[in-house]
N, C-alpha and C positions, 0 to 999 in steps of 0.2 A: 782179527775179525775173520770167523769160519763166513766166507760168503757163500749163500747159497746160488748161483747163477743162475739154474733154472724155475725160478715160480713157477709154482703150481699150475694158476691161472695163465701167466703168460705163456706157459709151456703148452697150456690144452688149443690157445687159441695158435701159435703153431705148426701143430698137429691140422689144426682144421685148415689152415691156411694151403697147407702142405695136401690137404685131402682135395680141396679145391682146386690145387693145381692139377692132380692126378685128375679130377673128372675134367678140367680144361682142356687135357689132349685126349681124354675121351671123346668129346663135342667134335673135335678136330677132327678127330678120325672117322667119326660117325658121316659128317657135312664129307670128308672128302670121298667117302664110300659111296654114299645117295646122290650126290650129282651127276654122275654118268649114268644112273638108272631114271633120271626125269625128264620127259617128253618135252613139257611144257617151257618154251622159251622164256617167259616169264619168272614163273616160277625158279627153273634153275638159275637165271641171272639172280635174284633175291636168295639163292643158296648161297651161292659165289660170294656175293657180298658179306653174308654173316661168316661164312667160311673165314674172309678177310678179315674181319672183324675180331671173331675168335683168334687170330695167328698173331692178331695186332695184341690183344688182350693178354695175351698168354707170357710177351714181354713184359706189360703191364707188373703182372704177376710176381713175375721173376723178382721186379725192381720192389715190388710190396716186401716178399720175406726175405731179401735181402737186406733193405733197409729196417726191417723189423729184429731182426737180430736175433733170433731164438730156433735157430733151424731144428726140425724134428721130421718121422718119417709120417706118409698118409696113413690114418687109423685101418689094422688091418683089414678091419670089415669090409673099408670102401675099397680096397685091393681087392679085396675076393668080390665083389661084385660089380668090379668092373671088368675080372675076367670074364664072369656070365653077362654081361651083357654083350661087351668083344663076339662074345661064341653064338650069342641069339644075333647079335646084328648080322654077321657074316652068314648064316645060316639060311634056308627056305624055307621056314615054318611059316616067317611071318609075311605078308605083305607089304608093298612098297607102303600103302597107309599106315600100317601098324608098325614098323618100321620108322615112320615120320611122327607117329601118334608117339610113341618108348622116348624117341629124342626131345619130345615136348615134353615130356615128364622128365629129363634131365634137365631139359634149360630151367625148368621152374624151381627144380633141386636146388641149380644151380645157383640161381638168384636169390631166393633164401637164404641159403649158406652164407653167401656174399654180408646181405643185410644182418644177418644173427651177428657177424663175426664186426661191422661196422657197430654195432649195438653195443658189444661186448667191449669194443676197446673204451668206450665211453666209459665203462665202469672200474675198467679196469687201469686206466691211468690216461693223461693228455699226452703222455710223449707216445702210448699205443696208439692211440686216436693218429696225433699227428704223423705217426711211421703209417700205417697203412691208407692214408689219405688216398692214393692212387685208385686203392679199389673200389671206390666210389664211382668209378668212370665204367669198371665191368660189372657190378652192380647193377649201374640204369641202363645198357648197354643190352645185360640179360632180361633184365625186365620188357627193353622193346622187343629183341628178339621173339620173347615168348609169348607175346601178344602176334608178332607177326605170323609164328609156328600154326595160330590157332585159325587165324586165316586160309593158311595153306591147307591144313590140315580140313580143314572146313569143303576147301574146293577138291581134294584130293579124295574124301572120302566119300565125298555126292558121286563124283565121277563111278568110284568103284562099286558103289554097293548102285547104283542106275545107269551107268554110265552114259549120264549125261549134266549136263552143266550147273550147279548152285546157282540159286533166283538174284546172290546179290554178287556184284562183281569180289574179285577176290581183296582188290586193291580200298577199295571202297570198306571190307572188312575190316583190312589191316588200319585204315587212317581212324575208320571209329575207335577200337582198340587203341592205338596208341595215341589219342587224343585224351582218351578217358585215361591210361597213363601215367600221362602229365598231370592232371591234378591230384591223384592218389597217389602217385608214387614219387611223384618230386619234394614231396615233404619227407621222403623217407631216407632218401639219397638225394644228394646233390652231385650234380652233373659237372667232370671237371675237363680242362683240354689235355690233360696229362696221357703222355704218348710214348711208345717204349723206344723212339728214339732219343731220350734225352740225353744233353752233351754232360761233359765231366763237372761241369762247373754245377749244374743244376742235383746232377747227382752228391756230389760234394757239400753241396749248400744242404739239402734236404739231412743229412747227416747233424750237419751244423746246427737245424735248428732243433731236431730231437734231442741232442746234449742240452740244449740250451733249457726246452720245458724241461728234462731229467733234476737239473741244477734245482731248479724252482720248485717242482714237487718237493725234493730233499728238504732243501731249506722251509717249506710251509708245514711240513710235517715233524710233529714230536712224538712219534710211533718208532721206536727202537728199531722194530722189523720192516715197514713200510722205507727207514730210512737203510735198512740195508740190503732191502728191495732195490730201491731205485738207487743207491751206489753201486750194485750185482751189476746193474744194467746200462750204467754208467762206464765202469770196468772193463766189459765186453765191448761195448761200443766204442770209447777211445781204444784199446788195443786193437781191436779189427779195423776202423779207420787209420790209424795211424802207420801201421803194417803195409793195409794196403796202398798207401800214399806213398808211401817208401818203397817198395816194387814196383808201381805200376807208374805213378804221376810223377815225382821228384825225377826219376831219370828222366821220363820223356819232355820235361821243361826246363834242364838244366842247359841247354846249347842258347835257351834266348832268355833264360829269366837270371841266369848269372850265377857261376859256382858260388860265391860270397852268398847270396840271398838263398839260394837253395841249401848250402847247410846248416842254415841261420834254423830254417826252416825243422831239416833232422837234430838239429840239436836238440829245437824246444820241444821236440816230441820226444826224445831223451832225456828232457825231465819229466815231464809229466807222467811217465813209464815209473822214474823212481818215485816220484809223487802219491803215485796210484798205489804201489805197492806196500807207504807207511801208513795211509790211509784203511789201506786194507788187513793192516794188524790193528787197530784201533777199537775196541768196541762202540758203535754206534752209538748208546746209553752215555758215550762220556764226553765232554763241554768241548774236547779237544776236535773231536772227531769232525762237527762240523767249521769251528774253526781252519783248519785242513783242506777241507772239501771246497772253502769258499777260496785259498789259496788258489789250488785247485781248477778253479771257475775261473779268476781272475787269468790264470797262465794260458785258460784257455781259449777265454775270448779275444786275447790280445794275439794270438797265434791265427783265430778264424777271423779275427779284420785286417791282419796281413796277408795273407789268401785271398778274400772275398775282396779287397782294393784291391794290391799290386798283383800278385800271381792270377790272378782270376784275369784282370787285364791283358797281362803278359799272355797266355792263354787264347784270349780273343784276338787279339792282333796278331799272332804266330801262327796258328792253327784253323784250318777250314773245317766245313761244318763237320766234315764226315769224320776228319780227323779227330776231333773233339768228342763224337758220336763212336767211333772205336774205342779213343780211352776211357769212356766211361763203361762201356762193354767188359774192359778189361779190367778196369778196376770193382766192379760186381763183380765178374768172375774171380777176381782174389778175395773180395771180401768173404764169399760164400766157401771158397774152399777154404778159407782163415776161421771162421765160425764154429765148421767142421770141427777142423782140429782143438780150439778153444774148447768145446762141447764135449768132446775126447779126453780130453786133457784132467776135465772136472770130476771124472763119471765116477 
């Protein structure tokens, strides 16, 4: 089986994912620029806060296209137009308003972007949908934001062009706004508690269940390429999970989960590696191919309900939060740089 890894589609959402994170530390940069230039106590404390907000989001992010699995670069356009704007923020043409006005027209980029790309995994498969479930949280997150912006921006631009004060309080702006919000935009996004400290086990599971829909697409579809769409994606996702479980996780839980159960562990991901690989000569179009796949399935649900009981246990009672909160750190940062190379590997 010639597999293709990268779909078209999955690839272009991606790229956006990837263009989204580039304006993420744009925003960043912008908020930590403007708030040493704001008088208003107010005011700046509600910088401060989205400032947080975005720095909180931005882990968010990271944990979205990593669990998404198709890493790609931001489209170059939004490179070059984040260097013009870098060079006009930093610059004195504009005013502290127009300055604040430019960044309200990125959050609102922003927040589109977000909703297009939650739209788009809808059509484009449920195991998309369910990898980027996170960005639902930066999504409605931008959306208040930029309801709050327009408040500021409201009080900031009376002050300038009279300087003197807007008839309606600034805060009282902002609660209209984000009241009206909630009933337009909460059908559009759903608001989740999903938070960039999440521990190993959490990060692990979320892996788990995207194999799980992948499985299921497969099997409900009799589309020769749809099925070896989501065996591509299937392929990438147990080798970059399992890789990184084998670097990062298995050493660091072998002193209390037990040499015996921890190689139990690499082993069974040493079949399903040869597994993947017969699978992967098969053409899709033949009777055989899903027979295999469901092999396949079986070996590997029975591998994520010894993790998610015993290791996952082992896990919580061994390890304190933070500790848990680093390995899951660490194992994102191998998965993404495991992706890398996978991606490399195909080109």
């Amino acid at each position: 089986m010639a597999s293709t890894l990268n779909d078209t589609k999955r690839a272009a959402i991606g790229m956006q994912l990837s263009s989204i994170k580039a304006m993420q530390e744009l925003l960043i940069s912008n908020e930590q620029a403007l708030i040493p230039l704001i008088s208003d106590t107010e005011i700046r404390e509600r910088f401060q806060k989205m400032l947080d907000d975005d720095q909180k989001n931005m882990g968010v992010l990271d944990t979205v296209i990593v669990q998404y699995g198709n890493p790609e670069e931001p489209k170059k356009t939004v490179t070059e137009f984040i260097k013009k704007v870098k060079e006009l923020m930093a610059g004195s043409e504009l005013s502290l308003y127009e300055k604040v006005f430019q960044h309200e027209l990125l959050k609102h980029q922003q927040a589109m972007s977000g909703i297009v790309v939650h739209k788009a995994a809808q059509k484009v498969g449920a195991d998309v949908e369910a990898a980027i479930t996170p960005l639902n949280t930066v999504n409605f997150e931008n959306r208040a934001h930029q309801e709050q912006w327009k408040g500021m921006l409201e009080v900031l631009g009376v002050r300038e062009l009279t300087g003197q004060e807007a008839d309606q309080g600034l805060w009282a702006r902002v609660q209209d706004a984000v009241a009206a919000l909630t009933g337009v935009a909460g059908s559009v996004v759903t608001q989740t508690s999903d938070k960039s400290d999440m521990n190993v086990q959490d990060v692990i599971r979320m892996d788990h269940q995207k194999v799980s829909t992948l499985f299921t697409e497969l099997n409900q579809s009799n589309d020769p390429q749809k099925i070896q769409e989501y065996f591509g994606q299937i392929y990438k996702d147990l080798m970059v999970h399992s890789k990184a479980e084998e670097q990062v996780v298995y050493p660091a839980i072998r002193s209390f989960y037990g040499d015996d159960n921890t190689q139990e562990l690499y082993d069974e991901q040493a079949q399903m590696a040869v597994l993947l690989d017969e699978i992967k000569a098969i053409d899709p179009a033949h009777s055989e191919f899903k027979v295999k796949v469901n092999q396949l399935k079986d070996m590997v649900m029975d591998h994520v309900r010894q993790e998610e009981s015993t290791m996952f246990i082992a896990i919580r009672n061994n390890c304190s939060s933070e500790q848990s909160e680093q390995l899951a750190s660490q194992f994102k940062a191998a998965k993404s740089q495991l992706q890398e190379e996978l991606k490399a590997s195909f080109r």
